[in-house]
N, C-alpha and C positions, 0 to 999 in steps of 0.2 A: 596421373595421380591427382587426388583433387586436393591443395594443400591447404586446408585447413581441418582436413578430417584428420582422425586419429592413426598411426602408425601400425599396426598390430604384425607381429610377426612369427608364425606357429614357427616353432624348432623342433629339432630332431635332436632327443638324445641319445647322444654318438652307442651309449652300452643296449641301450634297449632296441636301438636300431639293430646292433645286427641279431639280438634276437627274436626280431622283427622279419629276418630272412626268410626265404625269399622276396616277398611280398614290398620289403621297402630294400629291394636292387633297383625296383624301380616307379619307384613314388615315394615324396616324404611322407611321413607314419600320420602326419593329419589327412592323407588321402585313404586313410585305408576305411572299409565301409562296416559298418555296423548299425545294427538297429535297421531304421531307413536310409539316413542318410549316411554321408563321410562324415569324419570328428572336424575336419575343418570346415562346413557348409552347417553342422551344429555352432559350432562359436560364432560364426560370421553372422548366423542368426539370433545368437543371443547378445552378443556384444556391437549389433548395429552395423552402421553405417562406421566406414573405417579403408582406407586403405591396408591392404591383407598382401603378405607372401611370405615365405618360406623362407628357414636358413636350415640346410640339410646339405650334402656328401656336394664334393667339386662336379662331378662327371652331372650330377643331375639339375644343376643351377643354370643351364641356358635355359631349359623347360620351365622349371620352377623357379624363376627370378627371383632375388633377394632385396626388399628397398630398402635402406636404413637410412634414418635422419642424423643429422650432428646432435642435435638435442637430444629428446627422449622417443623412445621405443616401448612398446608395450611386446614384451616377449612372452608368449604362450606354449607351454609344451605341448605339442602335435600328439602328443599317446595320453591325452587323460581324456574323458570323455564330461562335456560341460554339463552342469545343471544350472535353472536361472538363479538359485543364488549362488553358485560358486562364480557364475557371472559377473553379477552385482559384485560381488569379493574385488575379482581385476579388474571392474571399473572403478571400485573407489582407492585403488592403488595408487597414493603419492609418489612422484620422484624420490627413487633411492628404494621404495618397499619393497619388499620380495613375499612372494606366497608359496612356501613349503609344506611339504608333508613329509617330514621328518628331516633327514637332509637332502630331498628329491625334490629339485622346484619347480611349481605350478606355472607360474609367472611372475615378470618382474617387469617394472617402469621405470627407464631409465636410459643413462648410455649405452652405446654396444659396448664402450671399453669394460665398464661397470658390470656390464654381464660376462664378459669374457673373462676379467677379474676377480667373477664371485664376491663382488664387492658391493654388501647393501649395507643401508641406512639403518633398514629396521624390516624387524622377518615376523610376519604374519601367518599364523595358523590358518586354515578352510574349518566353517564351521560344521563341516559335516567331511566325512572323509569321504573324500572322489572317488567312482571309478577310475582305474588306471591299466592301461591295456599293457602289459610287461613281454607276455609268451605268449605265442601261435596260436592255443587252444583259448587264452582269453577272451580271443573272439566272438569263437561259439559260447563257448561257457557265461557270458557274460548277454550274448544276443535279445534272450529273450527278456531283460528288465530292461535293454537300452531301446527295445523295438515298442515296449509299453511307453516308456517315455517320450519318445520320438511321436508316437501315433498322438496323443494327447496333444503335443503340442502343437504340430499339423494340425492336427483336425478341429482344437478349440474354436468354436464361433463361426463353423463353414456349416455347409449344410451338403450333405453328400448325394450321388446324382443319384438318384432311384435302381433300385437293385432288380433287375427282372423276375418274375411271378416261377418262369419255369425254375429256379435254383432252390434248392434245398436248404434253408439256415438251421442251425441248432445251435441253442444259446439265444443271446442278446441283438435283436441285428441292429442297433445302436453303437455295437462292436464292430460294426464293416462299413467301412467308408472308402466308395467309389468316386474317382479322379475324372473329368470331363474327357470322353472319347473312347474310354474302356469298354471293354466288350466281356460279358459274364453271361453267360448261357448253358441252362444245364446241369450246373455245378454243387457242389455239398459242402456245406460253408460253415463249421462247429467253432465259434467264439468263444465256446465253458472255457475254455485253458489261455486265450489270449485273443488280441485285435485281429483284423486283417484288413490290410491296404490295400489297395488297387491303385495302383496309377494311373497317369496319363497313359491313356493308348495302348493299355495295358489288356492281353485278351486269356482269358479263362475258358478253356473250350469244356465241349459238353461232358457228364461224366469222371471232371476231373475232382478227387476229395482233398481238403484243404484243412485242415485243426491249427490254429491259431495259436500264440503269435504269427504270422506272416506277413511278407510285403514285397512285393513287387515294384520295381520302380518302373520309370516310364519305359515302354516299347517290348517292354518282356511278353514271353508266354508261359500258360502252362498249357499243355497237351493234354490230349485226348485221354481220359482214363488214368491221368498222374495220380498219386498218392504221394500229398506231400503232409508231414508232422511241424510243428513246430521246435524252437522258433526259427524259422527260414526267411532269407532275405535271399531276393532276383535283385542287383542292382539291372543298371539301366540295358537295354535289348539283349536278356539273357533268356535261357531256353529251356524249360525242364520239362522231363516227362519219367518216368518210372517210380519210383519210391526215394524221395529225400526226406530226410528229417535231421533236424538240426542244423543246418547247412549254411555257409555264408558265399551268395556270389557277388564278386564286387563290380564285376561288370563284363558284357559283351562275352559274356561264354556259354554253353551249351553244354547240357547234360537233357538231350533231346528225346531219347528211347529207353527201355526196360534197363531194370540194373537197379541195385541200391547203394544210395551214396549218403553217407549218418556222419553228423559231429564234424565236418568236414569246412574248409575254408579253400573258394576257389578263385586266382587270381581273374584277369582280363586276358580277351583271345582264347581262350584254353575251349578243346573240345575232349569230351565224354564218347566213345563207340559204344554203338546200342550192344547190351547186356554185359556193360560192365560193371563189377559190384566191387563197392571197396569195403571191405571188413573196417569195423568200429569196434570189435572186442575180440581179446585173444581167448583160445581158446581152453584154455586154464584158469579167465578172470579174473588175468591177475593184475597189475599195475602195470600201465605202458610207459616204456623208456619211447624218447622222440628225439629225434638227431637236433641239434641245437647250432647254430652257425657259429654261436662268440666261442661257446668252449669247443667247437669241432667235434664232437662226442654226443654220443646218446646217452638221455637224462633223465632221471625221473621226473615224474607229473601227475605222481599221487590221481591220476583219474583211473576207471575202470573200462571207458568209452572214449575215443580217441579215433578221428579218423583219417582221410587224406587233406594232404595240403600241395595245391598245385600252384605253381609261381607262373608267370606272364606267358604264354605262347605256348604251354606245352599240351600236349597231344599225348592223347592213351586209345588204341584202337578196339574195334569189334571184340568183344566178348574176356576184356582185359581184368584179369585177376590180381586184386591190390591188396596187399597183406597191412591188417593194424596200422596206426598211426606211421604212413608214410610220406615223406617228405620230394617234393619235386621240385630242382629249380628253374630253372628260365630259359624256354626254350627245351624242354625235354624231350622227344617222342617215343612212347612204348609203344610196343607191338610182337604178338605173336606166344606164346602159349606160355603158364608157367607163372610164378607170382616174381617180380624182380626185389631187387632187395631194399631194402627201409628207408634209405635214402639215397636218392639218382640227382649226381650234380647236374649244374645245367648245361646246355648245350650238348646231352646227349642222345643217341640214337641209338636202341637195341631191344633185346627184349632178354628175359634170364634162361633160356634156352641156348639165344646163340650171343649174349654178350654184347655189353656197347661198345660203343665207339664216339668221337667226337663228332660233332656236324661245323661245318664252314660256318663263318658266318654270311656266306653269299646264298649256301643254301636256308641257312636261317631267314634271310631276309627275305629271296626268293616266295616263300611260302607265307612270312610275315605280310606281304603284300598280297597273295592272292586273300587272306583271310579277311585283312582289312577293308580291300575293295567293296565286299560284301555288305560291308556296313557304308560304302561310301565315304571310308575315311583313309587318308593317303597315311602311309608310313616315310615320314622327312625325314632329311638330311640330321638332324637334331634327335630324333629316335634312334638313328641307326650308332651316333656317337654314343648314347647311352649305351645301347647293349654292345657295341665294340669295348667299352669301359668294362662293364661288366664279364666280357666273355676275357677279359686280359685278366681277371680277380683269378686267384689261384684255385676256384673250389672243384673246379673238373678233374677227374683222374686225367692221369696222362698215359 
């Protein structure tokens, strides 16, 4: 830690977190990705240089270390999403000020006791009210103005690499800014409705059409002939090919072949079998209920569009049929004919023909490692305590 930089430390709160489920069993809520980036790699870039880490759940603090100082702390709620002057706000935060939205606080400068205590000096409004990500679907619903703002500020003052002659633009191509190593060839590239990113090392195969907002982050693809809508986010070596729209992938998952996947928020590890489509509308139109972790219960969400939500490692096979706003959590695998029902705790294995059942966590992990070798990344000792934590949480039938 370098000690004379600032302290900053994104938190988790406890009620939004588990509404936050699946997706923060296993990351605190500023890792979760929206726009281009995470909400924590936006703050860190707007409030500087800083010593950063996280106060979120026991089971996940070996991963995500906790520093705290005796003195003061600059504490950051991990679910808002920054702009530079709501920046500016917690940088000019005195010892003892708090920064609420109502009685939901942004941040605060000061002791840990002082925060644990809910004990301030003096409480400060934001002068614009934040984004704040509460439920599952704020994700998506929220993607396409955080993916404008993000691209903006990335891209101010760069100059982007040259876009090859064979791709197709419609709109502004002042609107598409390519990352040094990306590969775009071929492709149909419509800016009218929003940006699109390319990252690092990011490759566009030919044939593939694109409408804006979008963003890809480093290592991702899109395949041959995708049709993807906005606004959609590849976080970093994700995979798509068939028809996405609206989509959040936060990293390292594959939705590789036909099938349509809408409105949808996809954890890390997760794979997609070719021609699977998950419904984004019932089919009466009517308002979708969506399983909820804090209350245990499906909820209203006043939307009309609502699609899947898949938590860290799970797996849906060849030609898998997903009914409305369905919820999956950690470590799932479907498979085999028949639509399963609206929400599958995690660690399980079945399909709605012949019914789940639970999976080990040796076979959980067994498979956790073939997927990650792929990417050259080992699953440690310290991962496997997470999801043993997790697979101990009561939320699997039994």
């Amino acid at each position: 830690m370098k000690k004379n930089a600032r302290n900053v430390i994104l938190f988790d709160d406890n009620e939004v977190r588990k509404h936050l489920m699946p997706f923060t069993y296993t990351r605190p809520s500023a890792l979760l990705r929206i726009g281009i980036t995470t909400i924590s790699e936006k703050w860190q870039e707007m409030l500087g240089e800083a010593n950063y880490s996280y106060l979120t759940v026991p089971y996940l603090k070996k991963k995500f270390p906790l520093h705290v100082r005796r003195t003061t702390n600059l504490m950051v709620a991990g679910h808002v999403i920054p702009t530079p002057k709501l920046a500016e706000q917690v940088l000019a935060l005195e010892p003892g000020d708090a920064l609420m939205v109502g009685e939901e606080l942004i941040a605060f400068n000061g002791t840990a006791h002082d925060f644990d205590a809910h004990h301030y000096t003096r409480v400060i409004y934001p002068k614009h009210k934040p984004l704040v990500i509460r439920h599952l679907y704020d994700i998506f619903e929220m993607n396409a103005q955080v993916l404008e703002q993000d691209f903006k500020r990335i891209t101010a003052g760069r100059q982007s690499q040259p876009l090859s002659q064979t791709n197709t633009v419609i709109g502004d191509p002042a609107r598409i800014f390519v990352e040094q190593g990306a590969y775009v060839e071929g492709a149909m590239l419509n800016t009218n409705e929003g940006p699109i990113y390319i990252g690092p090392n990011v490759e566009v195969m030919e044939g593939a059409c694109i409408r804006g907002g979008f963003a890809a982050c480093h290592d991702a693809k899109v395949r041959i002939g995708a049709k993807v809508y906005g606004a959609t986010t590849l976080g970093p070596h994700c995979k798509i090919g068939g028809e996405v729209e609206n989509s959040v992938f936060i990293g390292y998952s594959n939705k590789a072949h036909e099938g349509f996947l809408g409105d949808a928020v996809i954890g890390e590890w997760c794979n997609i079998g070719g021609g699977t489509t998950a419904s984004n509308l019932k089919n009466d139109y009517g308002e979708i209920k969506l399983w909820n972790y804090a209350s245990k219960r499906f909820e209203r969400t006043g939307l009309q569009f609502c699609g899947l939500f898949m938590g860290d490692h799970s797996k849906i096979g060849v030609n898998g049929m997903i009914n409305t706003a369905t919820v999956l959590g950690v470590g799932v695998n479907i498979h085999g004919a028949g639509f399963p029902r609206n929400f599958v705790a995690s660690f399980q294995e079945g399909s709605a023909a012949a019914g789940f059942k639970n999976v080990s966590l040796e076979t959980f992990y067994t498979i956790a490692q073939r997927v990650m070798a792929r990417r050259n990344i080992a699953l440690t000792d310290v991962d496997r305590d997470i999801y043993k934590a997790i697979y101990n949480i009561s939320d699997r039938y039994k």
